[in-house]
Structures are given as C-alpha cells and as structure tokens.
N, C-alpha and C positions, 0 to 999 in steps of 0.2 A: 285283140280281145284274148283275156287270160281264160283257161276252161275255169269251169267252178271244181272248186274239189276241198272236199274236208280228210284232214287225216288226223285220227283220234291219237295223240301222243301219250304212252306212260311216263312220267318224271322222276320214277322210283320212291321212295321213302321219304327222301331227305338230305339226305349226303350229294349232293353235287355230283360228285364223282360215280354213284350206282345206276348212271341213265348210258343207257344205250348210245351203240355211236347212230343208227339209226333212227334213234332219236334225236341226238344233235343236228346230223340232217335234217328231218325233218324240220326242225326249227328254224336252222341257217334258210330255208327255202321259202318258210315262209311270209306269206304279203299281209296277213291278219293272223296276231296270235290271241286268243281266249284262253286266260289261264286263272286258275284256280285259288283258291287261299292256302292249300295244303305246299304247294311247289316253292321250292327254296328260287326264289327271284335271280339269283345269281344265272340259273340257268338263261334268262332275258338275254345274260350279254353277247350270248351265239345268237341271239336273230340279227338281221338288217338292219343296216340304220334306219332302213326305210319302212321299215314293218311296222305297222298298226298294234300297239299292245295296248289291251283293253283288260282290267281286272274283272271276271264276273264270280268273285269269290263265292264259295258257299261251303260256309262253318255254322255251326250251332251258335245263331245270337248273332249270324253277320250273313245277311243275304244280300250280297250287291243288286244280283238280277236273278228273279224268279225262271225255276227252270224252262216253262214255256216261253220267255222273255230271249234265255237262250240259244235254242232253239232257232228263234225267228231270225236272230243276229247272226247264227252262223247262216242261214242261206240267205240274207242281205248281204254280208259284208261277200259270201263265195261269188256271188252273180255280179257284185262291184269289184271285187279286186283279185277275184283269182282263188289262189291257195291258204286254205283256213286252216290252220293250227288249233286243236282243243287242247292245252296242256294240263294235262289232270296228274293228281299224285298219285305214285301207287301205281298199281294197272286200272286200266280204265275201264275191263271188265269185269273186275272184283267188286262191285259197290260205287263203282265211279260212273254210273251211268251211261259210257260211253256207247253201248247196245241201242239204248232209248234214243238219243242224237244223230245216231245213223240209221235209223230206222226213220226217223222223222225227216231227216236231208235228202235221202233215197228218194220221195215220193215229188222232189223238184227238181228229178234229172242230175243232183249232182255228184261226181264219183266220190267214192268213200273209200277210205283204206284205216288201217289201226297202225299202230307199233308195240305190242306189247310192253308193259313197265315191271322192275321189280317189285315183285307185292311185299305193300308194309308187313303185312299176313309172314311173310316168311324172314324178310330180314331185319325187323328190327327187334326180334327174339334171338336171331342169330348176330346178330351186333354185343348182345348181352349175355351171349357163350349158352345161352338156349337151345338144344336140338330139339325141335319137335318130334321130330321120332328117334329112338334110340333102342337098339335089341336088349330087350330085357322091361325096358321101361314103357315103348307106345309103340304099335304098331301102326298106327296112323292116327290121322289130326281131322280134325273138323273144323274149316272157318265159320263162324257165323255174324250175322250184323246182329249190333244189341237191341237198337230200333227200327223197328218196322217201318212201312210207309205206314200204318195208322198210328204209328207213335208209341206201338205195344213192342213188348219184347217178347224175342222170338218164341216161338212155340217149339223149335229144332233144341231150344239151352236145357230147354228138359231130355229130350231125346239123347243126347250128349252128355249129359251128368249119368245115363244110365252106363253109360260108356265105359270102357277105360281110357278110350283115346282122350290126346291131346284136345283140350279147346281154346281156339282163339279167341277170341270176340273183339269184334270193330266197334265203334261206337257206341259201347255200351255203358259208361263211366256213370250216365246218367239214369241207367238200371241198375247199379251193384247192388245195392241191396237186396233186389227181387233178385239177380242173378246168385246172392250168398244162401239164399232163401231155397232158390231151387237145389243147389246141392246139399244145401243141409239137410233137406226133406228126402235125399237119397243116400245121407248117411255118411258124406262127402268131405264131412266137416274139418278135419285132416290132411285134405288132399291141398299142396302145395299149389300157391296163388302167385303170378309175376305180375306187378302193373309200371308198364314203359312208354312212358310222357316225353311228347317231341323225340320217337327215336331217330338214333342215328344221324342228331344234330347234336350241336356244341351245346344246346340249351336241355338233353336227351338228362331225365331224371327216374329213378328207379325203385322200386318198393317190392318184398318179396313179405309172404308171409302164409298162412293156410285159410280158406273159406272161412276159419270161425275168429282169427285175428286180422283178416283184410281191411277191413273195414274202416277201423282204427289205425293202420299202419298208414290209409289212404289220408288221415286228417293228420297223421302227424307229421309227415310225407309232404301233406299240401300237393297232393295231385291230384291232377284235372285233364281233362281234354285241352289236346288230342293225346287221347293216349289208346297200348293195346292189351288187351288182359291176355295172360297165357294161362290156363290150369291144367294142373297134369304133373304126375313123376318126373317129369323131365325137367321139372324146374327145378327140383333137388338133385339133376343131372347136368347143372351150370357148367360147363369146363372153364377154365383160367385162360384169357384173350391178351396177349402183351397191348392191343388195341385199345381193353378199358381201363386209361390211364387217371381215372379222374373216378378211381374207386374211394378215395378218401369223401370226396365228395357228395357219395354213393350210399350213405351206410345202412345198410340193411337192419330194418329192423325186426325182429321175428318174436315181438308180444303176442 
C-alpha cells in the first residue's frame, strides 16, 4: 500500500522551461496528476507512463470539475493510488487555491507538502522588460485578484490607485472598465497601463497604453483572458529584452 500524500505543484507562468526542478520531481513521482487549464501540457511528458492524468481545468467559461468536486478526487484517487500531484499555474498560493486543497485533504489523514511556482505576478511583466520596482519609479507592487469570490472587484484596486506603487492585477480583464474607472476617480488618468495575454508563451500578446487610452487599445489589440494588467511608471521603464523577438508582432499602440 502507497501512503496517501498530495503535493500542491507550481507550473510557473507558462514557459515550460520557468518550473522548478523540484517541481519536475514532483511530477516524475507522481501516481495521479490533477492539472489545471492555465499549465502548458508539455510539462505531462515528465510524469509516468503510468500516471493517472486527469484535466480539472478551471478557466472563465470552462469548469471541467467544480472545486468541491476537486477536493473530493484528490483524497479518492491519494487513498487509491498513492501520491497526488495538483499541478496549478503560477504558484498555487497566489490565487491558485492550493491553501483551500490542503486544508481540505489534512482532515483525511493525508500528508501534504507544496512546491512553490513562479508567479505569473512577477514574470510575465518581466518577460516584457517590465520591472515592477525600479528606484526612482516604484517602490513596491501590489498583487491583487480583479474578481472576488462574489464576482466583485476588489475593494484593495481603490486602495492601490491611491498608491504610487506598482499594481498588478490577476483576473481582472473582465473588470477594466470598473478598474479605468477607479483610477480615473484618483486622478490616474495618465498613469501608464501594460496588458500581457498568454505571457511568456509563443501565443504571449501585448498592449501598452494609459488608464484613459486602455480601453480602446484592448479592442484594437483584441485582448482577452488570460491575461495580466500592470499599472504603474514602470511601464514607461520597459527595458530592451534580446528575448522579445516577435516585437514586429507586438506593436504598441499608445492612442
């Protein structure tokens, strides 16, 4: 008999190449992997032949399995088969729920561990020559999620517009207007906007512009989730990346 055991795995961003080798491990080990819609699949090819892959995506407009549904699967399949692989994008502390999943497995005896992941939060603004902080420009950043669990957007995007600091925002695409809204009502309206769709994949699309031109740069742009908003001077502090080769492609437009 296998112990039961979940280990909450980060996948990083996107890029194949930004995950952990302790995350690789983790994968190569495991006997059931639950993995996400956000993780580039290529990672699959380090598990087992023998390993159980199960999709339980969950994207806006695609819920394979409800997160209680979840839940229940990872201490089924640990008490049938052993070691459970959660493979989440990102770090799976950052909004990836992986806190809630091991709080929930804990109470059926089975061990838990994590791997930390690269947060999208930090590298796919750095993929696009973004430093969230820069002296002179931010002294520090704020993540925040755009939707809540009641579907509202944060209450923290106001607290943040009062800011100078950098803000990120995760999931928010489907608030920008409320979010162009809150900084405009602080006077914001100037302050440089980055929106980066699928980062730091081959499909990775770019739009820069300020709170009172975002808007429009997003429809002309054609971008959508997943993507990550960056606002802040330091999007006017871009550095030149020999990495972003597919800038023709890229073109910034700043109506």
């Amino acid at each position: 008999m296998k112990t039961p055991k979940l280990t909450v795995v980060g996948a990083g961003p996107g890029d194949p190449e930004l995950i952990t080798l302790k995350a690789i491990k983790a994968i190569e080990s495991a006997d059931v992997i639950l993995y996400d819609a956000l993780i580039n699949v290529v990672l699959l090819d380090y598990a087992s032949p023998n390993a159980e892959l199960i999709f339980v995506g969950k994207r806006k407009g695609c819920y394979a399995y409800e997160q209680n549904q979840i839940n229940d699967l990872i201490v089924a399949r640990a008490k049938s088969h052993g070691h459970v692989v959660r493979l989440k994008g990102g770090d799976p502390f950052i909004f990836g729920r992986g806190a809630e999943e091991i709080d929930f497995v804990r109470h059926y005896g089975i061990e838990t561990y994590v791997v930390p992941g690269i947060s999208s939060a930090l590298a796919v603004p750095a993929y696009q020559g973004i430093p969230l902080t820069k002296r002179g420009a931010s002294e520090s950043f704020w993540v925040i999620t755009g939707t809540t669990k009641s579907h509202q957007l944060s209450k923290d995007v106001k607290l943040a517009a009062q800011s100078t600091a950098t803000v990120v925002i995760l999931m928010g695409m489907g608030k920008l207007s409320e979010i162009v809204d809150v900084f405009s009502s602080e006077g914001k309206q100037n302050t440089p906007v980055a929106i980066i769709q699928n980062g730091t994949t081959e499909n990775e699309k770019f739009g820069v512009g300020t709170i009172s031109t975002i808007y429009g740069i997003v429809e002309k742009q054609n971008l959508s989730n997943p993507a990550i908003i960056v606002i802040g001077e330091v999007v006017n502090q871009r550095v030149k990346l020999n990495s972003i080769h597919t800038e023709v492609n890229q073109q910034l437009i700043t109506a």
